[in-house]
C-alpha positions as CSV (number, residue, x, y, z in Angstrom):
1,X,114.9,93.1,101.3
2,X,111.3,91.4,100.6
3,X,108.9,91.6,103.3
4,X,107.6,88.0,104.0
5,X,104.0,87.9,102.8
6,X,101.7,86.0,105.1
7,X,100.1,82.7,103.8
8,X,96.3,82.6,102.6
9,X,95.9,79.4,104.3
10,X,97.4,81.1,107.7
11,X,95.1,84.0,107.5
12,X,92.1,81.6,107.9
13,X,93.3,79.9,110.8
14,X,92.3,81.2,114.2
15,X,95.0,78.6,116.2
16,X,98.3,77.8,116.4
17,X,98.9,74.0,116.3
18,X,101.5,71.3,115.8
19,X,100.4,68.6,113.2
20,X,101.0,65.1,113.8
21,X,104.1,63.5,113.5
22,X,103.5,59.7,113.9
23,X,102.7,58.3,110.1
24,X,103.9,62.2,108.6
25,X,107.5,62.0,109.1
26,X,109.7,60.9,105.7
27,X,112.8,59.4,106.3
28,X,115.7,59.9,103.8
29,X,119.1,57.7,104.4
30,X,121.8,59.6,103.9
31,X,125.2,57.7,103.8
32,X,127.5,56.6,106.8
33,X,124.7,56.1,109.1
34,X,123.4,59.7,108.9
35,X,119.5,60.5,107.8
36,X,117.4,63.0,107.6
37,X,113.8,63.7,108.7
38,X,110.9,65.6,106.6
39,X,107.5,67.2,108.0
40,X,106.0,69.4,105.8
41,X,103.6,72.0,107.0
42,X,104.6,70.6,110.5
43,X,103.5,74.1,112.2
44,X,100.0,75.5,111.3
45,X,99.6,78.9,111.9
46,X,102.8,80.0,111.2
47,X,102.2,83.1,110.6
48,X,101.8,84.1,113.7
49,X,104.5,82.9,115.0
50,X,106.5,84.7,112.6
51,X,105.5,87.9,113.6
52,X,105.7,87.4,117.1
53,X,109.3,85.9,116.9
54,X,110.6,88.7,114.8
55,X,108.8,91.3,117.5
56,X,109.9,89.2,120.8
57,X,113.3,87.7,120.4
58,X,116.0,90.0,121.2
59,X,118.1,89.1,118.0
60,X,121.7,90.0,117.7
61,X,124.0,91.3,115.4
62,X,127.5,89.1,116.1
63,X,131.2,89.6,114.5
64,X,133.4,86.6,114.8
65,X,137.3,86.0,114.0
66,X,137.9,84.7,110.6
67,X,141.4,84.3,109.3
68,X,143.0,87.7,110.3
69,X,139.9,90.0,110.1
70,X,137.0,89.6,112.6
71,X,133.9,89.8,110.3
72,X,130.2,90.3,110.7
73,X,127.9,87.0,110.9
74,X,125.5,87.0,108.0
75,X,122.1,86.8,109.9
76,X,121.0,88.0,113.2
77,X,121.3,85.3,116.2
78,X,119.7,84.6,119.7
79,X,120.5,81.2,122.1
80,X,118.1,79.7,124.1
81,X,120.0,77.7,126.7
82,X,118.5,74.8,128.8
83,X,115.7,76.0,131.1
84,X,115.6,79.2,129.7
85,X,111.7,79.9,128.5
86,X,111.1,80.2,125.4
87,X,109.9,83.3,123.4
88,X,106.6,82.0,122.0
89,X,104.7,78.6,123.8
90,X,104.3,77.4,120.5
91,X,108.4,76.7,120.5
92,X,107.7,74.5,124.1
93,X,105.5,72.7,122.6
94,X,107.4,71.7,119.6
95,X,110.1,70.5,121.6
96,X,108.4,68.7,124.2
97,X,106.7,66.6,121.3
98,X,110.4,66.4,119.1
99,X,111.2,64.9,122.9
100,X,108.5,62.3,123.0
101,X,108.5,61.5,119.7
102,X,112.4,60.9,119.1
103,X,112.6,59.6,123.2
104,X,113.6,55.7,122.1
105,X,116.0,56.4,119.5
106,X,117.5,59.6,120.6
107,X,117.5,58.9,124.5
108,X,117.2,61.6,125.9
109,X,115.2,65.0,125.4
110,X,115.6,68.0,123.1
111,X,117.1,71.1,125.9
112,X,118.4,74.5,123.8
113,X,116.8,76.2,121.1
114,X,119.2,78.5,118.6
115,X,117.5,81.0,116.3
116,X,118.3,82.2,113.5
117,X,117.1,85.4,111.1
118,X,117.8,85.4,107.9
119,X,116.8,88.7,106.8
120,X,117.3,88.3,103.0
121,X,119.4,86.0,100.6
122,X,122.2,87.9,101.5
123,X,122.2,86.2,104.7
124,X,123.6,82.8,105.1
125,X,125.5,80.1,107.3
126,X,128.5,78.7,105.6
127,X,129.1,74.9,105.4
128,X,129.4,73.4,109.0
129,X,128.4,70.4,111.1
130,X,127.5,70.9,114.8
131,X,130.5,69.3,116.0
132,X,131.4,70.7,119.2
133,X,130.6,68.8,122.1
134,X,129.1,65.4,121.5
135,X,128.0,65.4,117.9
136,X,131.9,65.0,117.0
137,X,132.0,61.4,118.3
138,X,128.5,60.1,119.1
139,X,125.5,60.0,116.9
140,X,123.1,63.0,118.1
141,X,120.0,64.6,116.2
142,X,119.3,68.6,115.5
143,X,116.0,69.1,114.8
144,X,115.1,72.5,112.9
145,X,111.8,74.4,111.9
146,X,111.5,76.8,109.3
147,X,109.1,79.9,109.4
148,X,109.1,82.6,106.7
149,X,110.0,82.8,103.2
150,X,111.4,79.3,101.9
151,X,115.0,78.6,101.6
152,X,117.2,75.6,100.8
153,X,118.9,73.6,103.4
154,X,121.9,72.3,101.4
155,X,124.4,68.9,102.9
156,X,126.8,67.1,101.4
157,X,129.1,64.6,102.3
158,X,132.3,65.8,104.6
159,X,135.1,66.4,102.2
160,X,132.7,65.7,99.2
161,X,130.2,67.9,96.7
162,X,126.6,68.9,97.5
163,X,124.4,65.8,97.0
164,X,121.1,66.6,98.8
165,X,119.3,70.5,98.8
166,X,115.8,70.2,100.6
167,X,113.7,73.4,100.5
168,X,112.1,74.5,103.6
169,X,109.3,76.1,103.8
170,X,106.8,78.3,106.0
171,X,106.1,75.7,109.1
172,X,108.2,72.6,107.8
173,X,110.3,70.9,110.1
174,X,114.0,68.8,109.0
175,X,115.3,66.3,111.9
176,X,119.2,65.8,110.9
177,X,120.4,62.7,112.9
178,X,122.4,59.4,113.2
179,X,126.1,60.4,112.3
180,X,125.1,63.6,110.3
181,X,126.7,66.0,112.1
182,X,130.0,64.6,111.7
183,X,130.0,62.5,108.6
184,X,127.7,64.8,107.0
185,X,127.5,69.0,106.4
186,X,124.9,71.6,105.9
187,X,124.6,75.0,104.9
188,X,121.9,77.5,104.0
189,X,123.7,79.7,101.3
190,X,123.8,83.0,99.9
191,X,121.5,83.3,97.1
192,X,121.2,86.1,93.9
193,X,117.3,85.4,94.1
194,X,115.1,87.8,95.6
195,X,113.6,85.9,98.8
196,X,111.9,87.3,102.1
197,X,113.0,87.0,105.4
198,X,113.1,83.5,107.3
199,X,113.3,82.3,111.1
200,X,114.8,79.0,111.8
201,X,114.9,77.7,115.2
202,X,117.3,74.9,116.5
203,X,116.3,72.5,118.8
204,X,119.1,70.7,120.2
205,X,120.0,67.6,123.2
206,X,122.8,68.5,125.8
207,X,126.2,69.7,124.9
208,X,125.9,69.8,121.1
209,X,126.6,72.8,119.4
């Protein structure tokens, strides 16, 4: 496994900050009412954070049923329910301003935070859409930054081929909303390549999953 290797830019920063996202955000339209959001470099700082999320969340290791075999899950997991504080201030922050900033057109605030360690390309999330609770009959946004080693956020179509891969790198943040989660899937997949270890963390509105 690589190490991550800290940004020259980051090392000559003495905050942590959220950039702006009024006039920054690039919208992409997807197909059957789903989009998705882009923010590079959202996060300044990030390296920081990194550090500190890889020291302070109490990751675990989970095994889940597949077929007849339970198996191991291919990166190292931690949920954050609603009202629970979160492991670094810089993560309130972030989703207080996803909550203002998204407030008309998703209605309601961003409330759970799911992260995610993805220690090398070995580990990966197979091709899913957050479709229990609401986001399998009502249009709902996930909103996800990405700290650490860049890695490709692939979605296609539900039933269909890959048609989009965005690469995410160290502070970016992706917004997936409209009907994505149920007309729409995403995966971050294995990969032969030698890559570092990366941190995503899920912010997400009541009763999706």
């Amino acid at each position: 496994m690589l190490d991550f290797q800290a940004s020259l830019l980051d090392l000559n920063l003495d905050r942590v900050a959220l950039g702006a996202l009024r006039g920054r955000v690039e919208r992409r339209e997807l197909s059957d009412g789903a989009w998705v959001d882009l923010r590079r470099g959202w996060l300044c700082g990030a390296d920081e954070v990194f550090a500190d999320l890889v020291h302070d969340v109490p990751w675990q290791a989970e095994r889940r049923p597949m077929y007849d075999d339970v198996v191991a899950v291919p990166r190292l997991l931690c949920h954050y329910a609603a009202g629970d504080l979160l492991p670094h201030p810089i993560l309130e922050h972030a989703r207080d301003t996803l909550s203002s900033y998204y407030a008309d057109e998703l209605g309601e605030p961003f409330v759970t935070a799911g992260c995610c360690y993805y220690r090398d390309g070995h580990d990966s999330v197979a091709w899913h859409g957050d479709r229990i609770g609401r986001g399998r009959s009502a249009d709902t946004m996930v909103a996800i930054l990405s700290l650490g080693s860049p890695r490709r956020l692939s979605l296609r179509p539900v039933g269909g081929t890959t048609a989009a891969a965005y690469p995410l790198g160290h502070g970016d943040l992706i917004v997936m909303g409209g009907s994505c989660q149920r007309t729409w899937e995403h995966a971050i997949l294995k990969t032969a390549r030698p890559v570092g270890p990366r941190i995503s963390i899920q912010f997400r509105p009541r009763n999706v999953f």
